[in-house]
Every structure is written in C-alpha cells, then in structure tokens.
C-alpha positions in Angstrom: 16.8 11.3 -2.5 17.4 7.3 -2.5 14.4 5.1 -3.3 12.5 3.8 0.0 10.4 1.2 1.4 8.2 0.9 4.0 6.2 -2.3 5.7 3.2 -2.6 8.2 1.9 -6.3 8.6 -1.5 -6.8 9.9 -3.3 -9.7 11.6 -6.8 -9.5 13.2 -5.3 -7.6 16.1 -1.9 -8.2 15.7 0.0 -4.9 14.0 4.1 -4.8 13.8 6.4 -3.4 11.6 8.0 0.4 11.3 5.6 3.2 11.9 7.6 6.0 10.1 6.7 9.5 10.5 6.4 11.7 7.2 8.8 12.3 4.7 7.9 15.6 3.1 8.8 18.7 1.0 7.7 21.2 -0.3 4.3 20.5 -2.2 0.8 21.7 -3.4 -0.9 23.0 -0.3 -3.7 20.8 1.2 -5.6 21.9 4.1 -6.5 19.5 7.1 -9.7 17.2 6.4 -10.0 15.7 9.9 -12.7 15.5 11.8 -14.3 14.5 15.1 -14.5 10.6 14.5 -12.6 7.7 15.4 -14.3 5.1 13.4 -16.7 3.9 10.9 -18.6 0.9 9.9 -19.6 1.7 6.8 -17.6 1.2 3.3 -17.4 4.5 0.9 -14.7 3.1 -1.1 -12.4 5.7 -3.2 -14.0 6.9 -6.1 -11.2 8.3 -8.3 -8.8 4.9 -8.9 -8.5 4.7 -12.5 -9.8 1.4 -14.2 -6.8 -0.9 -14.3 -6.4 -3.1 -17.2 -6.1 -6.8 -17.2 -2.4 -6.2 -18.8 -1.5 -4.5 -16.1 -3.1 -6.6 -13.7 -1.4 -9.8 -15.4 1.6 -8.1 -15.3 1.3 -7.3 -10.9 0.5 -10.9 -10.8 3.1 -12.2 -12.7 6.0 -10.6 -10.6 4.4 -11.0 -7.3 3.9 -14.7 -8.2 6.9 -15.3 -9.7 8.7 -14.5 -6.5 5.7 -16.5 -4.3 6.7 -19.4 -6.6 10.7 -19.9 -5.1 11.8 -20.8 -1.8 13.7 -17.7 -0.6 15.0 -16.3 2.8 13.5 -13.0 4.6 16.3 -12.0 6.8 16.9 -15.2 8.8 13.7 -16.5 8.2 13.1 -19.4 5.1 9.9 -19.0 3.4 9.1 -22.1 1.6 7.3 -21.3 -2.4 3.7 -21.0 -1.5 0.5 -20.5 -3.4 -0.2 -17.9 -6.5 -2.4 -14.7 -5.1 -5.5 -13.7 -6.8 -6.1 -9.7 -7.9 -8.9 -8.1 -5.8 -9.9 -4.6 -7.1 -11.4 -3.7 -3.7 -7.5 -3.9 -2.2 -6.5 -2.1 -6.0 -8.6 0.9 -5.0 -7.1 1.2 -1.2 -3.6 0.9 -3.1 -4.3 3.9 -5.5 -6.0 5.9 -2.7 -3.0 5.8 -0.6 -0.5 5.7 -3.6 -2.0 9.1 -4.7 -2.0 11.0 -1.7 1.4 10.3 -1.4 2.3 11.5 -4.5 0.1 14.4 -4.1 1.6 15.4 -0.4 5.2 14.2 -1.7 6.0 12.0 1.7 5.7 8.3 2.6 4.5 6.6 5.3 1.7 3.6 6.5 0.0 6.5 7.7 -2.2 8.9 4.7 -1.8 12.7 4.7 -4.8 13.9 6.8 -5.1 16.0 4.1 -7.9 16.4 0.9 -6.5 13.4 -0.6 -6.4 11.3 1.9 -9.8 9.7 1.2 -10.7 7.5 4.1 -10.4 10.2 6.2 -11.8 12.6 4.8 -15.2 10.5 3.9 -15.9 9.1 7.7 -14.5 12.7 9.0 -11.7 10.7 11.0 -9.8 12.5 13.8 -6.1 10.8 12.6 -4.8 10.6 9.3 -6.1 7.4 7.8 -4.3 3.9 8.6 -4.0 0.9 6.1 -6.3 -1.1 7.7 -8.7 1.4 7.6 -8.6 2.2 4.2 -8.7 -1.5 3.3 -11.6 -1.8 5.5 -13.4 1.2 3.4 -12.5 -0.4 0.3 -14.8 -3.3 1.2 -12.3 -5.8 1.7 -13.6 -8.0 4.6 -11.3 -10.6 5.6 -9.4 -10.6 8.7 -5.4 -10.8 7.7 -3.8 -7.8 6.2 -0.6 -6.4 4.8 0.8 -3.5 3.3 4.1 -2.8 1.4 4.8 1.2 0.1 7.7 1.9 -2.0 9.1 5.4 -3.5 11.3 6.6 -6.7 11.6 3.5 -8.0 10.8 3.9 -11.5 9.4 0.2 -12.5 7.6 -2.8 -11.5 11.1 -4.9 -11.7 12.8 -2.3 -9.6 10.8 -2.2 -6.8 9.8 -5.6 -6.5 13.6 -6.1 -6.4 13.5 -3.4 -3.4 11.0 -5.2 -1.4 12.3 -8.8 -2.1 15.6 -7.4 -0.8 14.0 -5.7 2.6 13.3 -8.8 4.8 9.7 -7.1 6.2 8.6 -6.7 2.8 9.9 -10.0 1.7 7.9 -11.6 4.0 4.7 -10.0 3.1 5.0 -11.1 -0.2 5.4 -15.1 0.9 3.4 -15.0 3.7 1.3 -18.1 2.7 -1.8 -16.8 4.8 -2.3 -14.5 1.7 -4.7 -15.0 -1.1 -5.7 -12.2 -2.6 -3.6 -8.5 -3.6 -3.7 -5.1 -4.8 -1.7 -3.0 -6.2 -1.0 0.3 -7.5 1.3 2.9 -9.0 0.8 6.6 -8.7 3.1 9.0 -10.9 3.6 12.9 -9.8 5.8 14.2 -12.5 6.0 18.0 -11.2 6.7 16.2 -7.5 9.7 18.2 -5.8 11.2 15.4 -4.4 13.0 13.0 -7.1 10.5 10.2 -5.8 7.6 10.9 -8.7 6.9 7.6 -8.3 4.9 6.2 -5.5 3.9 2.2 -4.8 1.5 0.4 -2.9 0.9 -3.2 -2.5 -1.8 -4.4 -0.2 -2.4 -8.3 0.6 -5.3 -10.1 2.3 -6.2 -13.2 3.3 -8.0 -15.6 5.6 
C-alpha cells in the first residue's frame, strides 16, 4: 500500500479540501462509541498523549520551519517565506488523539473512527465520528483559523514532510502565513495489517 496524504483547511466557517472516506483493513475490533449529541462546549482534552520531549519538539519545528523559511510554489500558487510557527501542546494532543486512532482502526481520513479511540467522540457522546475542528476545539485550542495535514507509511519526519511539501493542499498549509502556532504527532502501530504502521498528524492554528 503507497504512503498517503490527506488535507482539510479550516477558517472560521470556511472548510475545503478532500473529505475522504476510510481506508481500512482488517484490525483490532472496536465497537461504536457514538452517541445522541451533536455538539459540545466544553474542553475534555485527550488524556493518553504521551509527554513529548523538547528534542522532539525542536526537531517538528525545525522541519516545518525550515520549509516556512523559502519562498516555494503550492501547485500554481507562490507562497512568499513567512514567519516561524510556535509549538502548542494543546494542538500536540488533538494530533496524537487522531494519530492513534488511526493507527489503532488502520484507515485514514479528516474524519476519526467513531470507534473507542476516537476520543472526542466518545467523551461529548457525539452522533458522527469526530471532525478536526472538533477535536482541536476539545483540546482547548481557542483561536479561530485552523488546519490539518494527515500522512500514512511514511517512515520519518524528512519523508513525510517531503510528501506534504510535494502535495500542493498540504503545501499550502504549511505556508499559510495566517498560522502561528502547530502540533504535531506520530503514532506507530507495529502489528498494523496494512504496511502503513506509521501514522501523522499536523495540526496548525492561528489568528
């Protein structure tokens, strides 16, 4: 199965980008978590994101803002080098929540399982499988402009920033100069079924 990518942009009310369906196989059995609500207004963010370490951090940072620091084309469109983001660990833990229950449901999509793992979902007893704004939203991050990049199978941070800087919708999240702030996390399934074991999210917020 080839590495892939997908890309959702978000702004205020503004959403575009693909809205894939699932890509599964055959995994640990998880039974449906949803329930009979359509929103929530209070944060529970996800408990289970490991502590990252500022090496690991530094080393997120540096590749995201080593690209962020070149002019570059998206597709057709020229980004212009832009400003260096800052780490938030409230966008960290909606990465790894939605990192992990990909790996642990072996599929990727915007979209989280509707499953056990899929946290945000489970916690405010949502009627859909979560969405990224939503789980950003329980994380605690507050601002209005959002984006999310997820990648699969690609075994390391050079790899799959290469992926995304090569996908123009992905590309374009990473330059977007409205962002300031970004999470990001890696979530590693070695029994997974699929050859992806390794599943990425980057989230990105902003003003």
């Amino acid at each position: 199965m080839k590495n892939k990518i997908y890309i959702v942009v978000f702004a205020s009310i503004y959403l575009t980008g693909c809205n894939p369906t699932h890509t599964t196989a055959s995994c640990n059995s998880q039974d449906s978590i949803l329930g009979d609500s359509s929103d929530f207004d209070e944060a529970i963010p996800f408990e289970d994101a490991p502590a990252i370490s500022q090496e690991q951090i530094d080393k997120y940072l540096k590749a995201i803002n080593e690209a962020r620091s070149h002019s570059r084309y998206c597709g057709s469109k020229k980004f212009n080098a832009t400003t260096k983001l800052e780490w938030s660990n409230k966008l960290y833990t909606a990465a790894y929540e939605h990192s992990q229950d990909m790996g642990e449901n072996c599929f990727m999509s915007h979209s989280g399982s509707g499953k056990e793992s899929d946290w945000t979902a489970k916690v405010h007893s949502l009627n859909h499988p979560s969405k990224f704004d939503e789980r950003v939203k329980n994380s605690g991050f507050k601002n209005g402009y959002i984006g999310e990049n997820v990648a699969a199978g690609y075994t390391n941070l050079d790899e799959v920033m290469k992926g995304w800087l090569n996908s123009p919708g992905h590309c374009k999240n990473i330059m977007n100069p409205n962002y300031k702030y970004v999470g990001m996390a890696l979530y590693y399934k070695s029994s997974d079924p699929t050859t992806y074991h390794y599943y990425w999210t980057q989230n990105f917020g902003g003003k």
